[in-house]
C-alpha positions as CSV (number, residue, x, y, z in Angstrom):
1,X,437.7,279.6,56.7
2,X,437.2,283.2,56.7
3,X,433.8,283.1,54.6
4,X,432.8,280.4,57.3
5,X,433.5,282.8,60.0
6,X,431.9,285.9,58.6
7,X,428.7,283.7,58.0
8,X,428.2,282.0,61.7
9,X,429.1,286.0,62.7
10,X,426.0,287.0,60.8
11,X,423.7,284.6,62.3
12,X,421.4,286.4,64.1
13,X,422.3,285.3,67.9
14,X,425.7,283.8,67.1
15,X,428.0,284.7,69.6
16,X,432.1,284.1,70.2
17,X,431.8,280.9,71.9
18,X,429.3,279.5,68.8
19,X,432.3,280.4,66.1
20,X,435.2,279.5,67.8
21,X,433.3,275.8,68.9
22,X,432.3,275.6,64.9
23,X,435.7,276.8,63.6
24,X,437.3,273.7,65.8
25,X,435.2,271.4,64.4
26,X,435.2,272.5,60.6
27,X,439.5,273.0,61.2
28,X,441.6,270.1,59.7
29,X,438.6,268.8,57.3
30,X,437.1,270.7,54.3
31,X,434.5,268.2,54.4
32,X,432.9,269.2,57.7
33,X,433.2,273.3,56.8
34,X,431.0,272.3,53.4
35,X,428.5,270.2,55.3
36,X,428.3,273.2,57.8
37,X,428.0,276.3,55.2
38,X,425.4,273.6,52.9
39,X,423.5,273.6,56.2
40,X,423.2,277.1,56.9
41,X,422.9,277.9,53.1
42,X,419.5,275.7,53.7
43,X,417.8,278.0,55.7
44,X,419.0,281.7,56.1
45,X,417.1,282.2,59.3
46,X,419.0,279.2,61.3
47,X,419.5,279.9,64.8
48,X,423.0,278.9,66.7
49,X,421.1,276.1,68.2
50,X,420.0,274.9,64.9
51,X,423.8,274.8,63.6
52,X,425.1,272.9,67.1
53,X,422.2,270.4,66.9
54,X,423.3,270.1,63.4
55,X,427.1,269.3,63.8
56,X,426.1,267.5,67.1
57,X,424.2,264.8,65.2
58,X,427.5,264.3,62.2
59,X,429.0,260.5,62.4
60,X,432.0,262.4,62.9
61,X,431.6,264.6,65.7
62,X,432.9,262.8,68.5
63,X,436.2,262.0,66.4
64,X,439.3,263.0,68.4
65,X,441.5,265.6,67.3
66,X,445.0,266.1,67.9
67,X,446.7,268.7,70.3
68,X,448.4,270.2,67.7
69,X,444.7,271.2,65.7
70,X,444.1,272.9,69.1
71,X,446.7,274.7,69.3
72,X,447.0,275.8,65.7
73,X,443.8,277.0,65.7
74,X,444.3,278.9,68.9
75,X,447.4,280.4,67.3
76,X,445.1,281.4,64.4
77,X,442.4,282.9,66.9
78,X,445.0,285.0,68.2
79,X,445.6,286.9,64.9
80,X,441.7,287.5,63.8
């Protein structure tokens, strides 16, 4: 999780809002954080917009996640 954070941080107009969104979606599935750093491993000069489009379009995306992923990961936010 941490190398997935420090790589959306050095995207070039990433901003808090764009990690935290990603980190929520990647969370509970190793699967998703993969698919995410493959995609930005693709093309170093990806915009935030490019990654969002990307996760927007995964079969998975609109999958419902439980309260408690929520509020773990808030609870991990809090400690960064």
């Amino acid at each position: 999780m941490i190398e997935l954070v420090r790589r959306l941080q050095s995207i070039s107009d990433s901003y808090f809002e764009f990690v935290v969104g990603v980190l929520a979606y990647a969370y509970n599935d190793s699967s998703r954080m993969t698919r995410v750093l493959d995609y930005i491993d693709g093309n170093e000069n990806r915009k935030s917009s490019d990654i969002l489009d990307f996760i927007c379009s995964q079969p998975d995306f609109y999958k419902v996640c439980d309260n408690n992923s929520i509020d773990d990961l808030k609870e991990h936010q809090a400690t960064c």
